[in-house]
C-alpha positions in Angstrom: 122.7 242.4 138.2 121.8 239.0 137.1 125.2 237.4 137.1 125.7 235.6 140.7 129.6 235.3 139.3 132.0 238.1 137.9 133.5 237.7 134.5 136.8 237.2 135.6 137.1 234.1 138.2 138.4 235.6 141.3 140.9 234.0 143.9 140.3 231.5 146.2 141.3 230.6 149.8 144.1 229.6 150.6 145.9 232.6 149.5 149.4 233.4 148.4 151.3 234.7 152.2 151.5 238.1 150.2 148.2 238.3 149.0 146.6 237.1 152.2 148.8 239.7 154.3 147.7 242.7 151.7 144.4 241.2 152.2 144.6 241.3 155.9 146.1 244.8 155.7 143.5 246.2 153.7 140.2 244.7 155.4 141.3 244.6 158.9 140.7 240.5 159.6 137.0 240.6 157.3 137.1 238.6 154.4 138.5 240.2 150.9 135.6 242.1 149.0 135.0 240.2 145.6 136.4 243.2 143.8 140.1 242.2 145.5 139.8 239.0 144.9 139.3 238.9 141.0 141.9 242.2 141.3 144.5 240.0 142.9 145.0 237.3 140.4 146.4 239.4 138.1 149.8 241.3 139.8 150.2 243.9 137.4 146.5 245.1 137.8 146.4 244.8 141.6 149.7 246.3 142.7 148.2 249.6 140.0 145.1 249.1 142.1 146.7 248.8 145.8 149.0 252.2 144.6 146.0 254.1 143.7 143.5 253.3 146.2 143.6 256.4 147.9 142.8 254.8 151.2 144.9 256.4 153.1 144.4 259.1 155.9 144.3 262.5 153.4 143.8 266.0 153.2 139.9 265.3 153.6 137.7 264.1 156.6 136.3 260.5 156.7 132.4 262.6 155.7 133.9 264.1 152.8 135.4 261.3 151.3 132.8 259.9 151.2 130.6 261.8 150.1 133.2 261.7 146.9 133.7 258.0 146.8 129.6 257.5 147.6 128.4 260.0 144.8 131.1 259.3 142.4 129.6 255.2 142.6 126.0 256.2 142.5 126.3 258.8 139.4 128.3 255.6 137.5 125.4 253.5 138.7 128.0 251.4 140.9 125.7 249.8 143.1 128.7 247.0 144.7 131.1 249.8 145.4 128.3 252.1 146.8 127.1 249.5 148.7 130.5 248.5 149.7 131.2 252.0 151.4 128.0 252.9 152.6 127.7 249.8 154.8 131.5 250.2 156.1 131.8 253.9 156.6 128.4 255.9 156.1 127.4 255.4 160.3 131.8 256.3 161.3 130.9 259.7 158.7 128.2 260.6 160.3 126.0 260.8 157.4 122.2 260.1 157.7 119.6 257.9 155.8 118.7 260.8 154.5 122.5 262.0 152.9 123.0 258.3 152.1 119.7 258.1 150.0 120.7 261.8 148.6 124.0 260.5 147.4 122.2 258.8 144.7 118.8 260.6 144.4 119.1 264.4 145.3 120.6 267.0 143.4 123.8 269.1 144.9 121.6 271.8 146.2 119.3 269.5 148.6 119.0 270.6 152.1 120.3 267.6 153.6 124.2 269.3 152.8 126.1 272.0 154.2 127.4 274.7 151.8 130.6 272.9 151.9 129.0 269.7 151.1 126.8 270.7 148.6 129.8 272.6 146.5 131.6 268.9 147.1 129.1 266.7 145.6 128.7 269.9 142.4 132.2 269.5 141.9 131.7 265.6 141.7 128.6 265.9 139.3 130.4 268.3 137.1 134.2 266.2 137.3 131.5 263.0 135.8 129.2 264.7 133.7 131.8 266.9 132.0 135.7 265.7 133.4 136.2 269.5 134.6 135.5 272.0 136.4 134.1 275.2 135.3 135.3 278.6 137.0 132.7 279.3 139.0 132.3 275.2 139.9 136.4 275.4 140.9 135.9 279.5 142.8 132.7 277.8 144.6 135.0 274.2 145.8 138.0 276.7 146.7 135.6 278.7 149.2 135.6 275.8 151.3 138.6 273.3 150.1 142.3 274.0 149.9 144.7 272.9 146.9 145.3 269.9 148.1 142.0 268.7 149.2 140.8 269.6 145.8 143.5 267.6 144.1 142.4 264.7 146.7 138.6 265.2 145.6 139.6 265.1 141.9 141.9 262.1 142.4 139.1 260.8 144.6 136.7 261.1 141.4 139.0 259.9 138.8 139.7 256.5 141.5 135.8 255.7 141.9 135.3 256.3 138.6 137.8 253.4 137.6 136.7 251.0 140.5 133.1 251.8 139.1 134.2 250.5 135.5 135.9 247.3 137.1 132.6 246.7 139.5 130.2 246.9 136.6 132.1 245.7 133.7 133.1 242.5 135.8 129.8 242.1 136.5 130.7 241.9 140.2 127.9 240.1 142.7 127.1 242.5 145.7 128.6 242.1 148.6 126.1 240.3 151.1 126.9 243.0 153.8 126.7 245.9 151.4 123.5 247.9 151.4 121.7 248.5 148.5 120.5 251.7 146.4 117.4 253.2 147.7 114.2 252.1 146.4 112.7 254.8 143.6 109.3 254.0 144.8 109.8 256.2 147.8 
């Protein structure tokens, strides 16, 4: 991206005491992402964000959120929400350079995954690429995910998707502490 500012002006300090305290809540004492910022001067559109987030401790581990929220950014080409969550939570998941490269270069089937995994990221190619799941896509994600993970991995999808249209369409700057896609060249 080009732009060094986002379409919409975001807020700046000094906060509301509301919006600083949602602020602290949500990023633990680090400054507000950009993405919060611009979110947050608009109430109706922020409290709709803040009640869909999905942040919360779910049916699925840390890894395979993830793996959701990181494949669902890189397959809308969301490099500052990518970046966002693979420099906050990729080491705490356990995934490797190599799973964090494959999340936006490898196909589903790539060695780097478990069986598990790899049925996770086809169900998120196939939720973006088609917004369903075939039988055989949902009978392979059941082997290894119960309802209501499923319904967390779809909800997980449909989320990212939406933060991916607000990151890109707001022409949000990275974040300075966000890593970047991989480089094609190698």
């Amino acid at each position: 991206m080009s732009q060094t500012s986002p379409r919409i002006a975001p807020l700046a300090p000094p906060y509301q005491p509301e919006i600083q305290a949602q602020f602290d809540r949500i990023m633990r004492g680090a400054p507000p992402l950009m993405l919060f910022r611009v979110m947050a001067g608009h109430p109706r559109a922020w409290e709709k964000f803040r009640a869909g987030s999905l942040l919360d401790r779910g049916p699925l581990t840390l890894r395979q959120r993830e793996i959701v929220i990181d494949r669902t950014c890189a397959r809308t080409g969301c490099e500052y929400e990518w970046g966002v969550h693979v420099a906050t939570f990729a080491e705490t998941a356990h995934l490797t350079d190599e799973q964090v490269r494959g999340t936006v270069r490898d196909k589903a089937d790539a060695a780097c995954w478990s069986a598990a995994e790899q049925a996770l990221i086809a169900a998120v190619d196939a939720l973006h690429d088609r917004a369903t799941l075939t039988d055989a896509e949902f009978k392979a994600l059941s082997a290894h995910y119960d309802e209501a993970q499923i319904l967390e991995i779809i909800m997980l999808c449909g989320f990212y998707r939406t933060v991916s249209y607000l990151a890109n369409t707001l022409a949000l700057p990275l974040e300075a502490s966000a890593a970047r896609f991989p480089d094609w060249t190698n």
